[in-house]
Each structure stands twice: as structure tokens, then as C-alpha cells.
N, C-alpha and C positions, 0 to 999 in steps of 0.2 A: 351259612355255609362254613364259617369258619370255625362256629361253635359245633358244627359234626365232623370236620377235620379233626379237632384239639379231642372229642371224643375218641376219635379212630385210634388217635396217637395214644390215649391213654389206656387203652384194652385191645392190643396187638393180638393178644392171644384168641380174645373173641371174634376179630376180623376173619384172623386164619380157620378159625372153625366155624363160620359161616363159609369161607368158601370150601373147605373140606366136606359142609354134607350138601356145598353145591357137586362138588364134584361126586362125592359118594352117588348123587341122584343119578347123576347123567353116566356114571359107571352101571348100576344096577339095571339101568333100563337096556344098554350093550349086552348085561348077562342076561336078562330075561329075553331079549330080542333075537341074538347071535350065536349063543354059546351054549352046547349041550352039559357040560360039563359043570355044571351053575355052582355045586358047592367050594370047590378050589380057586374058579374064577371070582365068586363074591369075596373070597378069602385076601385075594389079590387087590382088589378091590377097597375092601377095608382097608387095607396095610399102607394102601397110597393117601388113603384121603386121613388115618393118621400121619405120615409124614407130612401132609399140608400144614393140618393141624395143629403141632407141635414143633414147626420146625425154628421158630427162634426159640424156645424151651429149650430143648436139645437138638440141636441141631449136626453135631458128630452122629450121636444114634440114630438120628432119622435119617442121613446118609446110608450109615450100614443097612439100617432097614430096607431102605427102597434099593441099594446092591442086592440083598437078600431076594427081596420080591422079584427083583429083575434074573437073579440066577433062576427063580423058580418056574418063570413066565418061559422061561429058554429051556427048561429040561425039561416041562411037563405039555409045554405048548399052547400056553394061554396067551393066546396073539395080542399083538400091543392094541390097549384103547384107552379111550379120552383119560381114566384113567392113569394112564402111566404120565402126565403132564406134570404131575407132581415130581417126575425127576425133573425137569428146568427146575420147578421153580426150589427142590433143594440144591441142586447146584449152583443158585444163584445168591441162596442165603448163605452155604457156606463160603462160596468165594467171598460174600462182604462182612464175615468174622474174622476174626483173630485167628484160628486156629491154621496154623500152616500146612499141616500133614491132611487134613479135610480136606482142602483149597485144593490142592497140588490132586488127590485122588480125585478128586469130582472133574479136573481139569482130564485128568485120563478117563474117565469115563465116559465122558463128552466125545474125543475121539473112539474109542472103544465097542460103547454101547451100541450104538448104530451099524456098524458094521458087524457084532455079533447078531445082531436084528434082522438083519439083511440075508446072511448067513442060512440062520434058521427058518427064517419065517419067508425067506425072497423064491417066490414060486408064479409059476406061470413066464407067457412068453416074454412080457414087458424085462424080466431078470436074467432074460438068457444069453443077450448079449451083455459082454464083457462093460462097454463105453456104457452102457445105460444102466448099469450094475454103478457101479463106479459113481457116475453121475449122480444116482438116486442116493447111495450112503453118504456122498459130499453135501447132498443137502438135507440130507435129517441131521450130520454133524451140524452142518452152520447153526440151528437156533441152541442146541447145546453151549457150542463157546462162544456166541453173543450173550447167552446167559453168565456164564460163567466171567468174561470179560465186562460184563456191566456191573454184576456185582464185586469183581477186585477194585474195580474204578470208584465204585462206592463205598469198599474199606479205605481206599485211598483219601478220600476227598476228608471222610471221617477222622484218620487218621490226624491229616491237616489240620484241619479245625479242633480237633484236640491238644495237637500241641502249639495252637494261635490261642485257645483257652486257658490254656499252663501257662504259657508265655505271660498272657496278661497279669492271671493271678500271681503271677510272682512278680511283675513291676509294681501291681498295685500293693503286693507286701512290700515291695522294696520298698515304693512310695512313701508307706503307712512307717515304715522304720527310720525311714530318713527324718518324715515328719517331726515324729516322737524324738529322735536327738535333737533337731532344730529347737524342739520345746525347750529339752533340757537344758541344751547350753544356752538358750534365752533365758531360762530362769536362774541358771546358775549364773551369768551376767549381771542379771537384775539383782541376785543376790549379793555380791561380793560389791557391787553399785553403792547397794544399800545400808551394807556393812562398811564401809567407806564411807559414807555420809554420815551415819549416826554417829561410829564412832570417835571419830574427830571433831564434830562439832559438839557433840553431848561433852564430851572430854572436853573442851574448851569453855564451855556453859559450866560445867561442876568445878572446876577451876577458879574461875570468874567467881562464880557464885561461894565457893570456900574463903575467897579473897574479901570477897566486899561485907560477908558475916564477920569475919575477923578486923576488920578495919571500918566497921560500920558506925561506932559507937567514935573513934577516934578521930577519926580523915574521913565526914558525910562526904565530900568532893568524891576522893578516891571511889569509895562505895558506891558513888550513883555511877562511876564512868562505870567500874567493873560492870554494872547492871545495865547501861545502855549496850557494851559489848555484849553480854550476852541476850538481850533481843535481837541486837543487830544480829548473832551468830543463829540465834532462833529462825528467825526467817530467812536466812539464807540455808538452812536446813530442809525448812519445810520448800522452798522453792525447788529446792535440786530434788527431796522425793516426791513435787508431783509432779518433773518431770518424768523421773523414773517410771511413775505407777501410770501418767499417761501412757506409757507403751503397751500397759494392758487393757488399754478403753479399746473398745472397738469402735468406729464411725464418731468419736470424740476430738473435737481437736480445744487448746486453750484458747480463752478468749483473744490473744496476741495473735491467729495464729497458727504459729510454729513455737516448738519447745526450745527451752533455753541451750544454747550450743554447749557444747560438752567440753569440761577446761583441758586446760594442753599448756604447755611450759610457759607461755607467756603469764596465765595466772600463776604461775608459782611464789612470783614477787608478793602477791596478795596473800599467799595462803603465808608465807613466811614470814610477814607483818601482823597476821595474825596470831600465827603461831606466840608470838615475840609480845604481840597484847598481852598474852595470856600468862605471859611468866615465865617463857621457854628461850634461854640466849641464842640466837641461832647465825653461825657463819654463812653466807650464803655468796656463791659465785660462780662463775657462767666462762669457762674457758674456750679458745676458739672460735668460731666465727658464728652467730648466729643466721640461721635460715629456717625455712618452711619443714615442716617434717612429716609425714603422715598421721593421720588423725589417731591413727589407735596405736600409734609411737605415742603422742604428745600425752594420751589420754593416760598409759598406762605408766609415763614417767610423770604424770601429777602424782596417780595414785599411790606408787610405791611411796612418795615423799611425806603425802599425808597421812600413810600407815605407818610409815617409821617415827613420825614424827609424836605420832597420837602414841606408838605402843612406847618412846623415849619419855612421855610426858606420864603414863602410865607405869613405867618400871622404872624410869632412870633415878628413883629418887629426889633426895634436897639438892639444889646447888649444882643442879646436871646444866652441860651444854651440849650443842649438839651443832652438823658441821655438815652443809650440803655440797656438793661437786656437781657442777654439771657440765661436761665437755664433748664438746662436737665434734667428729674427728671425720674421715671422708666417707666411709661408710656405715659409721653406728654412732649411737647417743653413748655414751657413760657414763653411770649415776653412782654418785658413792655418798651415802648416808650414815653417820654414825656418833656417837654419844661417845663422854669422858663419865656416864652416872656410875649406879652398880649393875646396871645390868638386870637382863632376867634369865632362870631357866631355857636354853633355846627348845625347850620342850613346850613352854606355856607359848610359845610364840608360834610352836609346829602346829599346837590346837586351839591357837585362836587367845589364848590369853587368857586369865581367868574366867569366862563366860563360859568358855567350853566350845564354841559353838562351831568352829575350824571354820573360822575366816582371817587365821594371822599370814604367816607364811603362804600357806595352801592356797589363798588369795594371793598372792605377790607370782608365784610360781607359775598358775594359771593363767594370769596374766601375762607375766613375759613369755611363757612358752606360746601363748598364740599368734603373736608377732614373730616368731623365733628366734628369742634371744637366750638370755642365761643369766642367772641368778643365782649370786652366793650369800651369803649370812652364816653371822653366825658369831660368839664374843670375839672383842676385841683384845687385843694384849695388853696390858696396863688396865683394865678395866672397863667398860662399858661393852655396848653393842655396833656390829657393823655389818650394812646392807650395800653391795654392790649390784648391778645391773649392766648387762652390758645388749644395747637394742640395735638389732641390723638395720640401715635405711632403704637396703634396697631387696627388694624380694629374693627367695631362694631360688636356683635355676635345678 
């Protein structure tokens, strides 16, 4: 049954012309039966069982046509038969189209028709009184504008569910767009993550390992420490990316688990002991009252520390120092980061540093701006570089 439903649906046009040359049959047997006049009336005839036929095709024109037929039926007197049924049924296709000038004339014709009908063709005693006159055109009107009222009801409902199908499609693009930023700024995260980890520990590894070649032959001691620092600094590299690139397994978890918690100012002590392994002097102090801070506060004032620190060890030249602030105050962090070296171009810092790869600045930036803070840089006066930060603790209203 439902496979000659999904048929019917897909060849409309065929349905309609099956019932067209029903009707043509059941017309033709009225003109051979009733009508002397058989050429005009076949004519008539025809003209209706095309508008059956054709009428989601074109369904404006076959209005006008069955108007046409109906003028013709009233001046030349070819009395209404089965036949003329095909006005309902294009009155009720255009009412559930689009076309509004259609809709609105078939709705007059509906009252119209009929009592032009009545008019012409109402003979005998049954019409001669007024109440039964009257009576008789009220109800050939009624299936007229139940016609034409089921089909507006049916552009209606159509309408509806047209714009419940719009509606969807456009949440599910919305969706699909939202989606696709989530990704982005997931990977640009894991980016600037990862850019943050290599380059400061790689930088501390190449460091180390410049150190204990130059001192290897002289001070074995010296050389093996620089060498146990940089394993030590090895695997805590590789730790922190694979917690990173865990974020990309799907249904993966570590054998612990859960992945290693993400640093925040309490490890800055650690990162500045390191730093300080590595050959880097570094002031370090904590103004104000320590407490609790939000997680992607603490996260992204590790990070600046250990990018200023990595690109100081990177440009600040021989015999640089460098000078951390970190102060609490009632409602923001304050980070001030800066070197007495030479400095670098605030250009190689805007892309990334010599790699090119624009994670100096442009990472620092992205960072503070998604907590909503603010961030300056930029040389210092007497020489060197200076990185300020300033992070709100309590959200924006």
C-alpha cells in the first residue's frame, strides 16, 4: 500500500489524467445520451477533463479555461454535467497554491457561478418560487467554498511546515557553524599549548646541551648535571604533549586515568627554578595576598611567563637578566615580565620569532583577550624587553 501511495506521489500528473479520461467517459456518455447538440457539448467536455488533467501543471490557466468553458456553457446553453466537476476540483487546487489573484477569483466564482447557473439554466416549477430559488443556489454554492476553503487550509498547513523546514535548516547550519568555530578555537588552543611546550623546553634542552658540549671535556660533573636537566626537561615535555594530543583520542583515556592538571601560578616557582638551571638569572616575587584564581587565569599567567621567559633566553643575548612581578590586587592578576638583554625586533615577536610560525605575541594576546584582560609589550627603555598583563578575576557583567 505504501509502495502505490509513494507511486501516486511521484507522477501527480498521471493520477490527474487518469481521472480526466474518467471524467471525459462519464461526460461523453451525458453527450451521447442527453444532448442534441453533441459537437459544442463534446467540446465542453474536453475543455473540463483538460483542466482536471493539467491542473497542478498550470493551474492559473486552467482556471481561466474552465471561466472560459463556464461562459460558454451559459451563452450557448450547454446545461451543467458531471463534467463541470472539474470546477471544484480547480478551485481547490488553486486555493492551495501560491498564487493569490487565482485564490481570491475562484473564491468569487464559487459564489458567483452558481447563481449564474441558476439564472440561466433554473426552469420549471421547482424555481419559481423565490425561498426555493434561493435555497437551491445556497447549496450548489456550499460545495464550491468547502472546496475552495480546504484547499487555502491546505496552502496553509504547507506553508507552516515550510517555514518549520527553513527554520530547521538554518539551526542545523547554525549548528554545523558553531560546530566548525568550536573546532577552530580547539585547535588553535592546542596550538599555542603546543607552541608553549616545545618552545620553552626545547629552548632549555639546547641551552643545557650547548653548556655541557662546552664544559664536557673540563667540568665531566658540570656536563653530566646539564645532561640529567635536560632528560629531566625531555620528559616533562613529552608528558605535557601527551596530554595535549589526548584531547584528540576519541574514547582514549591514560593509563592514570585522567590527564595531568594544567599549571597555574603555583607552578611558576618550578618553571623559574628552571628557567634559573638553565643559565637564565631571574628576580621572581609574588606581591599581595595569595588566593585561588580561575583556572584559565592561572593557566594563561603561567603561559605568558614561560613565553617571555623562552623568547628572553632566545633574544636577550649574553649576561641578560630577567625580572618577574606577580601581584594580586582585588580584582585582577598583574604580570610584568621583563629583561635588562638587547632585546629583539618587536616584529620577530609579533610573528612568532624566527620560525615564523606566529605563536609569539599573537599567542600571548589570544590568550589574555579570552579571559578579558589586556596586554602590553613592547622594548623597554634602557634596553631590553617588557611584557605586562593585566587579568580580571571576576567576569564581565
Amino acid at each position: 500500500m505504501q509502495r502505490l501511495y509513494d507511486f501516486f506521489r511521484r507522477h501527480p500528473t498521471g493520477v490527474d489524467t487518469f481521472w480526466a479520461v474518467l471524467l471525459f467517459g462519464l461526460g461523453s456518455l451525458w453527450v451521447l445520451a442527453e444532448f442534441s447538440e453533441r459537437p459544442l457539448a463534446m467540446l465542453c467536455v474536453v475543455g473540463m477533463s483538460a483542466v482536471v488533467a493539467l491542473r497542478r501543471k498550470a493551474p492559473e490557466k486552467m482556471l481561466l479555461l474552465a471561466i472560459a468553458i463556464g461562459a460558454v456553457q451559459l451563452v450557448t446553453g450547454v446545461e451543467q454535467n458531471v463534467s463541470n466537476f472539474a470546477m471544484l476540483v480547480i478551485t481547490y487546487t488553486v486555493a492551495s497554491g501560491t498564487t493569490r489573484w487565482a485564490s481570491r477569483l475562484a473564491l468569487c466564482g464559487a459564489f458567483i457561478a452558481p447563481a449564474l447557473s441558476m439564472i440561466r439554466f433554473g426552469e420549471g416549477p421547482a424555481y419559481r418560487n423565490a425561498g426555493q430559488l434561493v435555497f437551491i443556489t445556497a447549496l450548489l454554492t456550499v460545495p464550491f467554498v468547502l472546496a475552495w476553503v480546504l484547499g487555502d487550509s491546505v496552502r496553509t498547513r504547507r506553508a507552516y511546515w515550510a517555514q518549520l523546514e527553513e527554520k530547521a535548516a538554518r539551526l542545523e547550519k547554525e549548528r554545523e557553524t558553531q560546530s566548525q568555530i568550536a573546532v577552530a578555537a580547539e585547535r588553535a588552543r592546542i596550538a599555542r599549548e603546543l607552541h608553549d611546550v616545545v618552545a620553552h623546553n626545547v629552548s632549555v634542552m639546547v641551552v643545557q646541551a650547548d653548556g655541557a658540549a662546552y664544559v664536557l671535556d673540563s667540568s665531566p660533573e658540570q656536563a653530566k648535571q646539564a645532561l640529567e636537566t635536560i632528560s629531566g626537561t625531555g620528559r616533562q615535555a613529552l608528558a605535557e604533549m601527551r596530554r595535549l594530543l589526548g584531547v584528540l583520542r576519541t574514547g582514549e583515556q591514560p593509563e592514570s586515568g585522567e590527564y595531568v592538571p594544567q599549571p597555574g601560578v603555583e607552578q611558576l616557582a618550578d618553571l623559574i627554578d628552571q628557567v634559573r638551571g638553565a643559565g637564565l638569572p631571574v628576580d621572581f616575587r609574588v606581591e599581595g595576598e595569595p588566593r585561588p584564581l580561575p583556572s584559565s587565569v592561572e593557566l594563561t599567567a603561567y603561559r605568558i611567563v614561560q613565553e617571555a621567559l623562552t623568547n628572553t633566553r632566545k633574544h636577550g643575548g649574553p649576561d641578560v637578566g630577567a625580572t618577574v612581578r606577580l601581584t594580586y590586587r582585588e580584582d585582577e592578576l598583574d604580570l610584568l615580565v621583563e629583561d635588562d638583554g638587547r632585546g629583539a625586533q618587536q616584529e620577530l615577536y609579533e610573528s612568532g620569532g624566527a620560525d615564523g610560525l606566529g605563536h609569539g605575541l599573537i599567542g600571548m594576546r589570544e590568550r589574555v583577550g579570552m579571559v578579558g584582560g589586556i596586554l602590553k609589550a613592547g622594548p623597554r627603555q634602557g634596553g631590553g624587553f617588557r611584557i605586562s598583563a593585566v587579568l580580571p578575576l571576576k567576569p564581565e557583567r
